[in-house]
Backbone and ligand atoms as CSV (ligand in chain L), in Angstrom:
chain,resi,resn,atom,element,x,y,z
A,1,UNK,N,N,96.333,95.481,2.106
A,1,UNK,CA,C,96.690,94.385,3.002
A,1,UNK,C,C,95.662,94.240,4.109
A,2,UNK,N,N,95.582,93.339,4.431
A,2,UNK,CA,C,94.467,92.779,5.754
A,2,UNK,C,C,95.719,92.334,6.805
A,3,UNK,N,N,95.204,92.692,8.124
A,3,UNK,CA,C,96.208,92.373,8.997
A,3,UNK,C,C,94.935,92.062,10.207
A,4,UNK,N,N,95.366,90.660,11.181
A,4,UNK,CA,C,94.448,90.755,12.048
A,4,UNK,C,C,95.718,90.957,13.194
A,5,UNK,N,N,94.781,91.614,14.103
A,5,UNK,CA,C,95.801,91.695,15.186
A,5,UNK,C,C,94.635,90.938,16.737
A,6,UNK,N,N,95.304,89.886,17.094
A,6,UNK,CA,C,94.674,89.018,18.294
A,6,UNK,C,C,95.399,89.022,19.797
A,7,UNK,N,N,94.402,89.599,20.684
A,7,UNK,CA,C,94.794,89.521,21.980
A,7,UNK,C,C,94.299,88.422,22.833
A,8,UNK,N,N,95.493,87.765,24.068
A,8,UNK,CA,C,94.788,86.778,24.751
A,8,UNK,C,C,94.436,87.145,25.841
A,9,UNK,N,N,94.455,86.645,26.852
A,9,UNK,CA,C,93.802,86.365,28.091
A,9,UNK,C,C,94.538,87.811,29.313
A,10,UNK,N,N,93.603,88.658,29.442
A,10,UNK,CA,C,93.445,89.958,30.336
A,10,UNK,C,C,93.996,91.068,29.800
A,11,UNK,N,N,94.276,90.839,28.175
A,11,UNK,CA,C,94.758,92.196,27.508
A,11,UNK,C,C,93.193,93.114,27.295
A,12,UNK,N,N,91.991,92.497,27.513
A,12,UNK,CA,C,90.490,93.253,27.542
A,12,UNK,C,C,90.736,94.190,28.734
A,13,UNK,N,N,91.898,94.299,29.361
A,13,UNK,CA,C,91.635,95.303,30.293
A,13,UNK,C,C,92.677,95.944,30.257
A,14,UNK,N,N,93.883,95.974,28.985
A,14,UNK,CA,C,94.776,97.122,29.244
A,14,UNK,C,C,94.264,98.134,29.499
A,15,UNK,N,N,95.369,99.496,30.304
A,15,UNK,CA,C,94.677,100.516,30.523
A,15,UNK,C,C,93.986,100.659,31.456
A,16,UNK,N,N,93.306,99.706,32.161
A,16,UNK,CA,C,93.791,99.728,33.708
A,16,UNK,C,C,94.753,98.482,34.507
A,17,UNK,N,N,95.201,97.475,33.849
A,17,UNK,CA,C,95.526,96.259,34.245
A,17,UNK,C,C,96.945,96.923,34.292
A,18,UNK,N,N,97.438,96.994,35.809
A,18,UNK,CA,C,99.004,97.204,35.979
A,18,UNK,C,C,99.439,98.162,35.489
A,19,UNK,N,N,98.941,99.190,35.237
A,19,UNK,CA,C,99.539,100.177,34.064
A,19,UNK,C,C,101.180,100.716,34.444
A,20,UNK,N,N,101.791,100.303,35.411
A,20,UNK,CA,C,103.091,100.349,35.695
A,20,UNK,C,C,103.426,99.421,34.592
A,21,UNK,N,N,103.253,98.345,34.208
A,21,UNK,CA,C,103.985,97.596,33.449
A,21,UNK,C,C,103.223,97.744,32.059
A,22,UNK,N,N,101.949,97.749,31.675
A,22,UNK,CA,C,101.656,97.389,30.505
A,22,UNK,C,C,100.963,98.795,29.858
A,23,UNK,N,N,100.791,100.031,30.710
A,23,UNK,CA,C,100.884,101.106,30.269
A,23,UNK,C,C,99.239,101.794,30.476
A,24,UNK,N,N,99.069,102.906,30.719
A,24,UNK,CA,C,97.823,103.550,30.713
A,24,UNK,C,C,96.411,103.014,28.999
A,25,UNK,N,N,97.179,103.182,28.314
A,25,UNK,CA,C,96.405,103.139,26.945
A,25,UNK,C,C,95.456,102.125,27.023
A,26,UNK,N,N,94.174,102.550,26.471
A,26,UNK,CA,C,93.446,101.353,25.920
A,26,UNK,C,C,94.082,100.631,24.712
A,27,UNK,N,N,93.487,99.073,24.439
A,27,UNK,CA,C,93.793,98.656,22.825
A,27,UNK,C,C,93.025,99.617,21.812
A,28,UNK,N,N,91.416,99.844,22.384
A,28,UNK,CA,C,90.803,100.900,21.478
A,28,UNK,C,C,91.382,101.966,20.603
A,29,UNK,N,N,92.306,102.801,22.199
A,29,UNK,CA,C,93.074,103.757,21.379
A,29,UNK,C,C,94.189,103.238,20.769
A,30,UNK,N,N,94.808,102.519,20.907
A,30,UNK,CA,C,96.280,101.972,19.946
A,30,UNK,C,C,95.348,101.461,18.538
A,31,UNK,N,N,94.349,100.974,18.590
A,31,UNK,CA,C,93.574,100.460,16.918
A,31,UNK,C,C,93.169,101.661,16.615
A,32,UNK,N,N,92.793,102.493,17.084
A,32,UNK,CA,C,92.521,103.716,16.507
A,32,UNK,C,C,93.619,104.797,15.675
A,33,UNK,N,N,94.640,104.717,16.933
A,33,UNK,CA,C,95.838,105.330,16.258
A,33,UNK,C,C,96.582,104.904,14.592
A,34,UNK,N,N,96.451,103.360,14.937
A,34,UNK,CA,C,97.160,102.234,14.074
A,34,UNK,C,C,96.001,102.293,12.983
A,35,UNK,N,N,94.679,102.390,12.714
A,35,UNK,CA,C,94.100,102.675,11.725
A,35,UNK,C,C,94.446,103.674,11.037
A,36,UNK,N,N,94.136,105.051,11.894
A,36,UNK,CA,C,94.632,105.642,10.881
A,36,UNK,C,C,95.995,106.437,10.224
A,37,UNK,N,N,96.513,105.658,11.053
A,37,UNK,CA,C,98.880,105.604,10.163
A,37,UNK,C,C,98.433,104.580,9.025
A,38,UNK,N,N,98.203,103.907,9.321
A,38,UNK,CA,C,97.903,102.952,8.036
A,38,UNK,C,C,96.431,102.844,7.288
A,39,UNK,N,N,95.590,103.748,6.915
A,39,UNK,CA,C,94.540,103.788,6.256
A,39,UNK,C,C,94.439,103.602,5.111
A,40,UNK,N,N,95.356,104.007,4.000
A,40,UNK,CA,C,95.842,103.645,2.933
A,40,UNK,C,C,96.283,102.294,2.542
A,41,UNK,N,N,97.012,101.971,3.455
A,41,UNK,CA,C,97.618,100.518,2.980
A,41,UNK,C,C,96.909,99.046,4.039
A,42,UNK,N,N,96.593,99.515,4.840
A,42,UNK,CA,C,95.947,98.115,5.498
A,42,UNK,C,C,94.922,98.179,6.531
A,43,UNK,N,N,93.933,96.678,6.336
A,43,UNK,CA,C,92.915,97.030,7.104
A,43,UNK,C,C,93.459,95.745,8.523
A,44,UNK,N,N,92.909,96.668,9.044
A,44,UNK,CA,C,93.065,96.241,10.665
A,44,UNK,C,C,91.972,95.313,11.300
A,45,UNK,N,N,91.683,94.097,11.519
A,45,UNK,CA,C,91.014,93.640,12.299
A,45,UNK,C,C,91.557,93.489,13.362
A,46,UNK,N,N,90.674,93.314,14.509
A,46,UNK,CA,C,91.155,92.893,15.729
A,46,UNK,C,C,90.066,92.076,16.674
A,47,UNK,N,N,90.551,91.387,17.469
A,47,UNK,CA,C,90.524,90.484,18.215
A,47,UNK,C,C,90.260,89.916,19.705
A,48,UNK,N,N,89.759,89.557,20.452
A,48,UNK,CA,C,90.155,89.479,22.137
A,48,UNK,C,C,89.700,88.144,22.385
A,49,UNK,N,N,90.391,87.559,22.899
A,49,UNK,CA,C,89.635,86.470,24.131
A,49,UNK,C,C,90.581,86.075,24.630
A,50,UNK,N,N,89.665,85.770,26.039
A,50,UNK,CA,C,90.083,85.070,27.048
A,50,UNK,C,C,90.604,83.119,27.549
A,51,UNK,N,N,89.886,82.798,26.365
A,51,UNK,CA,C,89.746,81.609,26.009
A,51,UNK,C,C,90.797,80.823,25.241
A,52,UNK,N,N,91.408,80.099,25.638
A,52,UNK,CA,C,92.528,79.671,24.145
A,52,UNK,C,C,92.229,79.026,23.423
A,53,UNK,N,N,91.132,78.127,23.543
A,53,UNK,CA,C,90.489,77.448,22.015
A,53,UNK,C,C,90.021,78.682,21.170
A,54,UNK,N,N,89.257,79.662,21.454
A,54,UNK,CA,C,88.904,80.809,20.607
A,54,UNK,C,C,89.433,81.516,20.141
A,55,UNK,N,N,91.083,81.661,21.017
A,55,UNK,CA,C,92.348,82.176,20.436
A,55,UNK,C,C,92.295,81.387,18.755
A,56,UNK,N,N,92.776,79.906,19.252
A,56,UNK,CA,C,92.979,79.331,18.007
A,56,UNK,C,C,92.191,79.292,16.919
A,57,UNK,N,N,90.586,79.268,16.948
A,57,UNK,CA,C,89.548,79.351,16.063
A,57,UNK,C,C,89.937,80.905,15.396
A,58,UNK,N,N,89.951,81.742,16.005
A,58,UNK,CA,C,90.387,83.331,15.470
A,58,UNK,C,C,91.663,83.462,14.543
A,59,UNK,N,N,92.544,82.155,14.629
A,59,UNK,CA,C,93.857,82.610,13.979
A,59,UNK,C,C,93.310,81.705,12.699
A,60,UNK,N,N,92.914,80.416,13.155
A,60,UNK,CA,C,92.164,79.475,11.764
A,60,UNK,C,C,91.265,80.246,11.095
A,61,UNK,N,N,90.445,81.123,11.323
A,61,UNK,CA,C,89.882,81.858,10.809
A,61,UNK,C,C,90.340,82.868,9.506
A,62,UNK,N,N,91.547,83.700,10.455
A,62,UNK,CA,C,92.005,84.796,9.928
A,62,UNK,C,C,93.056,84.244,8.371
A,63,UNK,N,N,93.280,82.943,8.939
A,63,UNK,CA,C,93.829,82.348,7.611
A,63,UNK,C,C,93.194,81.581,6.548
A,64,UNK,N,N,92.361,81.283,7.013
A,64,UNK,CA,C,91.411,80.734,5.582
A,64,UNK,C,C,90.818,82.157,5.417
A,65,UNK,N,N,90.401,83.122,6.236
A,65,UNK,CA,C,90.234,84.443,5.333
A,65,UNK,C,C,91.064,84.883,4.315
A,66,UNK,N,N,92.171,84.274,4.306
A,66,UNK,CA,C,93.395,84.842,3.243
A,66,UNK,C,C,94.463,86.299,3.646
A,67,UNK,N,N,94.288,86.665,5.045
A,67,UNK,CA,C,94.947,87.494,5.561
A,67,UNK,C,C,95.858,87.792,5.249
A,68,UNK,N,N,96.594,88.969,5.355
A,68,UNK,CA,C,98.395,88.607,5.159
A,68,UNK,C,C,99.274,88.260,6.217
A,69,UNK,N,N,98.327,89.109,7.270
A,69,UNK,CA,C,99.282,88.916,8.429
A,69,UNK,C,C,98.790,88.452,9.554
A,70,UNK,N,N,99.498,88.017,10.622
A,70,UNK,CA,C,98.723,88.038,12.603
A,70,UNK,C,C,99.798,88.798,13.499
A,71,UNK,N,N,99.036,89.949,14.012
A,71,UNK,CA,C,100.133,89.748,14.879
A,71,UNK,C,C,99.289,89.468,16.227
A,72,UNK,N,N,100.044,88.790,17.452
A,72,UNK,CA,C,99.460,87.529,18.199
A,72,UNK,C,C,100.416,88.135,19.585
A,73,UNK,N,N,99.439,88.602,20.200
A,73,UNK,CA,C,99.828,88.935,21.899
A,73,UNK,C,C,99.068,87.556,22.264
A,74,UNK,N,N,99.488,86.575,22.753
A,74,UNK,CA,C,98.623,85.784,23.466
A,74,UNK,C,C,98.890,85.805,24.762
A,75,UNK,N,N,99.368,86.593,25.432
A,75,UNK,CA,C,99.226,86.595,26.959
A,75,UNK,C,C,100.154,85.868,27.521
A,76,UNK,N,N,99.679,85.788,28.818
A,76,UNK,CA,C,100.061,84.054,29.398
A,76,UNK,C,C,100.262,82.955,28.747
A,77,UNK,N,N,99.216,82.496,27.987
A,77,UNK,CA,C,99.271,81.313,27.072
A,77,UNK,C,C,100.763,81.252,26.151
A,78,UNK,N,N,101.304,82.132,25.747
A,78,UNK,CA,C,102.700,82.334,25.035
A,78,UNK,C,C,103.363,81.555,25.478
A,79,UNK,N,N,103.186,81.121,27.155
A,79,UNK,CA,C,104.247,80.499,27.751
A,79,UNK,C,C,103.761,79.006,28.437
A,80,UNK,N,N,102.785,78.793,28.120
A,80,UNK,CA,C,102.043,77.751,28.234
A,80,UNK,C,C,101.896,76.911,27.459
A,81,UNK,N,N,100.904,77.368,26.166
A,81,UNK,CA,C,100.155,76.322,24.701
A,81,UNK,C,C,100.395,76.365,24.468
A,82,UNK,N,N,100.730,75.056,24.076
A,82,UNK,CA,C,101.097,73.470,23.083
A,82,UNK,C,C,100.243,73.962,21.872
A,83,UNK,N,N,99.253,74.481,22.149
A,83,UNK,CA,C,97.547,73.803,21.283
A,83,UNK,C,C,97.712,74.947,20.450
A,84,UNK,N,N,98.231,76.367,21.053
A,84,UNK,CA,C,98.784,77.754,20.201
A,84,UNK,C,C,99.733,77.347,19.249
A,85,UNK,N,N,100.432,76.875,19.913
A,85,UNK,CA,C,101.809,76.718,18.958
A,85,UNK,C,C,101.563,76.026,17.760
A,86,UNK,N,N,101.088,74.468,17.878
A,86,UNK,CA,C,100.539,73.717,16.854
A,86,UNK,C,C,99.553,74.568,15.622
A,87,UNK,N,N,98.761,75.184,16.295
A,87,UNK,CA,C,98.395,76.263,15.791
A,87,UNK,C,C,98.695,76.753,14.563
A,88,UNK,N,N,99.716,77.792,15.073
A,88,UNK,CA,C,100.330,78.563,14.366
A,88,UNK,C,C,101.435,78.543,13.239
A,89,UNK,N,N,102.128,76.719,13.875
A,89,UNK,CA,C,102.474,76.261,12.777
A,89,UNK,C,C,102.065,75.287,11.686
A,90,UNK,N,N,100.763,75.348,12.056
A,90,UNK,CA,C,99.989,75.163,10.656
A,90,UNK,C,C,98.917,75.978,9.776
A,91,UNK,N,N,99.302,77.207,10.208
A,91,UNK,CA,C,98.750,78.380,9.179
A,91,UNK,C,C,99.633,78.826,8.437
A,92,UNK,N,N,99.293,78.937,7.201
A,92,UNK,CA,C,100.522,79.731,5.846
A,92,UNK,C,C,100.766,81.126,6.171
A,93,UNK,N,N,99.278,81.945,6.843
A,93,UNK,CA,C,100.125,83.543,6.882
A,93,UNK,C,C,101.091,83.735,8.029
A,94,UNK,N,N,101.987,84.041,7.808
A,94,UNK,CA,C,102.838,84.701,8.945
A,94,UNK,C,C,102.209,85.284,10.344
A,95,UNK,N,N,102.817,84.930,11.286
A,95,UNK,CA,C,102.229,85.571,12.754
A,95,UNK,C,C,103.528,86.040,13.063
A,96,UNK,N,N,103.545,87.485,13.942
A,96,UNK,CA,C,104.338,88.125,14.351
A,96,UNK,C,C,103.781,87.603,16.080
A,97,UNK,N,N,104.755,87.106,17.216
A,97,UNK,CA,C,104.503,87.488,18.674
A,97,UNK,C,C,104.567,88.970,18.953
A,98,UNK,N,N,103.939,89.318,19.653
A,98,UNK,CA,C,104.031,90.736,20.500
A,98,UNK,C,C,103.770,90.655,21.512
A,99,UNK,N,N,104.814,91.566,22.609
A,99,UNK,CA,C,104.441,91.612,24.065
A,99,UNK,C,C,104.919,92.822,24.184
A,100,UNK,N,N,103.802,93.518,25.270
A,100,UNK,CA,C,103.747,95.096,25.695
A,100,UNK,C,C,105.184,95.136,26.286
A,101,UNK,N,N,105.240,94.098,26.973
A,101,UNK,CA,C,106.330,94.335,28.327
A,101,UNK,C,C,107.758,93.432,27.799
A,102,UNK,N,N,108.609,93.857,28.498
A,102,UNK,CA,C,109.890,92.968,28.023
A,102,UNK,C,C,110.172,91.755,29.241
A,103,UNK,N,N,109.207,90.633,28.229
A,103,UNK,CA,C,109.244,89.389,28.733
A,103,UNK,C,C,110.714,88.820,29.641
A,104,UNK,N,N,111.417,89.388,28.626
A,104,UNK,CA,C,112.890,88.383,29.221
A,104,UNK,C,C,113.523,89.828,30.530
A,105,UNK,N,N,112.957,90.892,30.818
A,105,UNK,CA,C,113.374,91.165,31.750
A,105,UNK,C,C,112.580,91.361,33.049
A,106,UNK,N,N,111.647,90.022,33.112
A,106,UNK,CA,C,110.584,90.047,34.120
A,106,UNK,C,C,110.812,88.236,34.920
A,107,UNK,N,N,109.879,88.105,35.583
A,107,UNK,CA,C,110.005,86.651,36.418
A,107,UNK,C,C,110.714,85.204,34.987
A,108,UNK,N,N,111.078,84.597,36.016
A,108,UNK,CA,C,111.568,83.629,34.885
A,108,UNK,C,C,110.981,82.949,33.849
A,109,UNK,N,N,109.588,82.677,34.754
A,109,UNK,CA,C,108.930,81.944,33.882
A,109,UNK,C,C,107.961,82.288,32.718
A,110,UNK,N,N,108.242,83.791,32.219
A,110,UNK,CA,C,108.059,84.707,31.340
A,110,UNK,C,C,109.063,84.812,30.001
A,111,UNK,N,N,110.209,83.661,30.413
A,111,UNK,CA,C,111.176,83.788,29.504
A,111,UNK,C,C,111.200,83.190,28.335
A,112,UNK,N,N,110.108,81.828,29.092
A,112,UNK,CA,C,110.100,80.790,28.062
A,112,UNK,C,C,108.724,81.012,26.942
A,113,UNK,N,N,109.066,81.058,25.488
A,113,UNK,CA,C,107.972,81.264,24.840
A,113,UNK,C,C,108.131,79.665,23.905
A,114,UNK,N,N,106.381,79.011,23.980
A,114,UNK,CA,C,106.007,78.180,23.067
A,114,UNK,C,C,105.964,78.494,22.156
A,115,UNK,N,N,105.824,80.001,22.028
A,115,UNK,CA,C,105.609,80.231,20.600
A,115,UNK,C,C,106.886,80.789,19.668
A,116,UNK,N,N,107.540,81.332,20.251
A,116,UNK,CA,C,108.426,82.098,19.197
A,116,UNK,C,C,109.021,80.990,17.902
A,117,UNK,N,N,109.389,79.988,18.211
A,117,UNK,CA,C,109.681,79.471,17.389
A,117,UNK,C,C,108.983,78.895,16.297
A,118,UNK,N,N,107.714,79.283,16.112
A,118,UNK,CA,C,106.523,79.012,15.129
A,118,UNK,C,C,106.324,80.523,14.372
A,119,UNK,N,N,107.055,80.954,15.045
A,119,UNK,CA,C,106.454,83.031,14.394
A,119,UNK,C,C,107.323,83.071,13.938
A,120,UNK,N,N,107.106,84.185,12.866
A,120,UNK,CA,C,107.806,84.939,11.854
A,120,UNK,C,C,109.135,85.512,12.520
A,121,UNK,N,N,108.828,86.327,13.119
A,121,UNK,CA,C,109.486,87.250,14.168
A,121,UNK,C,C,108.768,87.502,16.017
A,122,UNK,N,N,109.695,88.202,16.587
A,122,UNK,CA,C,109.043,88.434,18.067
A,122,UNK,C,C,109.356,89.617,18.096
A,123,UNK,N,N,108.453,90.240,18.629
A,123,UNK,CA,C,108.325,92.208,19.322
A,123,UNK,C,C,108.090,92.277,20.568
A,124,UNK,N,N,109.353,92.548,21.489
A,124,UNK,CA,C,108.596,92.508,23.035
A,124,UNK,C,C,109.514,93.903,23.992
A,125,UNK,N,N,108.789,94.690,24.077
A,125,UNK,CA,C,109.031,95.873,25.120
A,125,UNK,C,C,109.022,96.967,24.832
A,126,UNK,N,N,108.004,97.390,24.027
A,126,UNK,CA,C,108.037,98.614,23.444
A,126,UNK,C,C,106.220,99.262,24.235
A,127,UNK,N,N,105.652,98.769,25.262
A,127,UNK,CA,C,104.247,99.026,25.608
A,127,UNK,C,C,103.695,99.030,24.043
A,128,UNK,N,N,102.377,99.973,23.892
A,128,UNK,CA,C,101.620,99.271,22.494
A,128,UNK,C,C,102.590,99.824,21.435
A,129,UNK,N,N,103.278,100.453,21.104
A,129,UNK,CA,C,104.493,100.795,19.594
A,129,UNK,C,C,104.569,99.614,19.329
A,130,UNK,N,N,104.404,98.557,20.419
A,130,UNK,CA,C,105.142,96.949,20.131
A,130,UNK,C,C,104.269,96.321,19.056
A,131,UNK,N,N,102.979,96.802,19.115
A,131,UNK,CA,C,101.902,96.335,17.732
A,131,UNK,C,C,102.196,97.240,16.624
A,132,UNK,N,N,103.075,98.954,16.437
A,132,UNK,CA,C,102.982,98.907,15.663
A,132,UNK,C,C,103.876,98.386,14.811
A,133,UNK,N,N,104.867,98.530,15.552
A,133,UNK,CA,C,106.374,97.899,15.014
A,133,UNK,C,C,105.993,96.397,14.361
A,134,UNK,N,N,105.391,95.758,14.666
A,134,UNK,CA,C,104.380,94.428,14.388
A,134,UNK,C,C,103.801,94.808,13.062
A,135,UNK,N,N,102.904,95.678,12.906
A,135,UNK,CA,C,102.087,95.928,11.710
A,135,UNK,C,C,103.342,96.273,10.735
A,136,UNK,N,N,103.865,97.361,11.513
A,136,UNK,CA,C,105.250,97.940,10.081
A,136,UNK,C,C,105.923,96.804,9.526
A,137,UNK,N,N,106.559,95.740,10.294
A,137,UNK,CA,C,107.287,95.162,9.941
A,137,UNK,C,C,106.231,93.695,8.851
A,138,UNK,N,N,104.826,93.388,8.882
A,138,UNK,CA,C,104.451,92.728,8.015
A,138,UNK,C,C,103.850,93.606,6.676
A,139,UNK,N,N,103.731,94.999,6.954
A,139,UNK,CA,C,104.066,96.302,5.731
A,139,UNK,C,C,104.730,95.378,5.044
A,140,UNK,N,N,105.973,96.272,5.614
A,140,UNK,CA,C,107.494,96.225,4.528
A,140,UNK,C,C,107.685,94.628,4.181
A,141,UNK,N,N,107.410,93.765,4.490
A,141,UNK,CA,C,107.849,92.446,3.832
A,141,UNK,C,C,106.662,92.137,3.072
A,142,UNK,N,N,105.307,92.631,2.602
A,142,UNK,CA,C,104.682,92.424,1.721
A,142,UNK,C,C,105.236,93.746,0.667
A,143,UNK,N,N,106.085,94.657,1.252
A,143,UNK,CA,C,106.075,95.518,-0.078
A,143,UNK,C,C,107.076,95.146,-1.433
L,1,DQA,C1,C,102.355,89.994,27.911
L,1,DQA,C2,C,103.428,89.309,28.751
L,1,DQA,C3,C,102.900,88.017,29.346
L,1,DQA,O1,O,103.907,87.395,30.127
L,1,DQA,C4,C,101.706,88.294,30.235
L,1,DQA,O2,O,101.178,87.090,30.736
L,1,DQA,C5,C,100.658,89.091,29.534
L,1,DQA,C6,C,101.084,90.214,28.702
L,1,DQA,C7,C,102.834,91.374,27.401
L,1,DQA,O3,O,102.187,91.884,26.484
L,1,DQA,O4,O,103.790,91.934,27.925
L,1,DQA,O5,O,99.476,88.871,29.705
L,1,DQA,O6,O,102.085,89.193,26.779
């Protein structure tokens, strides 16, 4: 299986960004970990920008690559883009949302997601487990 996993806008600095809320870890080390639990069964790409058109070019990408999966921290933008959402519901592979932090028990305007309703599923409050629980869960529905 091919799985891309895409971060948006200031996840390039988990690990020091707030680490009260979004946790000490680099993404480095969570792709590292997550490579090799899953070395056998899936390859891991991954992702960053800051940008949300490049967000979207990265997910158009990952699907005319023939991917199986996305899973899609987009940040801020989650609760913002229109241009994400449209997005996402016009790619065939499945996108999983993920958020480090538990969106719905933070400021209000964290509650509202553009996206969930274009994704497969949503993962939110587990700090990074929340990607793997993400990867496991597009595992088991290709198995
Ligand atoms: C986040 C939650 C968003 O509200 C926030 O803007 C982020 C990170 C999370 O992973 O918890 O940048 O997506």
């Amino acid at each position: 299986m091919k799985i891309h996993i895409v971060n948006g806008p200031n996840l390039n600095r988990l690990g020091t960004r707030e680490p009260s809320i979004y946790g000490s870890q680099t993404m480095e080390q969570c792709l590292e970990t997550l490579r090799q639990k899953y070395a056998d069964a899936v390859t891991l790409e991954y992702y960053q920008s800051n940008v949300e058109g490049f967000l979207i070019d990265a997910l158009q990408a990952a699907d005319d690559a023939g991917c199986d999966g996305i899973v899609l921290n987009a940040g801020a933008y989650t609760h913002t883009s229109i241009a994400l959402r449209d997005c996402i519901k016009s790619l065939s592979v499945p996108v999983i949302e993920v958020h480090l932090s538990n969106v719905h028990a933070r400021e209000e305007f964290r509650h509202t997601s553009m996206l969930s309703a274009v994704c497969k599923g949503v993962i939110a409050g587990f700090g990074m487990d929340s990607y793997r629980l993400a990867v496991e869960a597009l595992v088991n529905a290709n198995a």
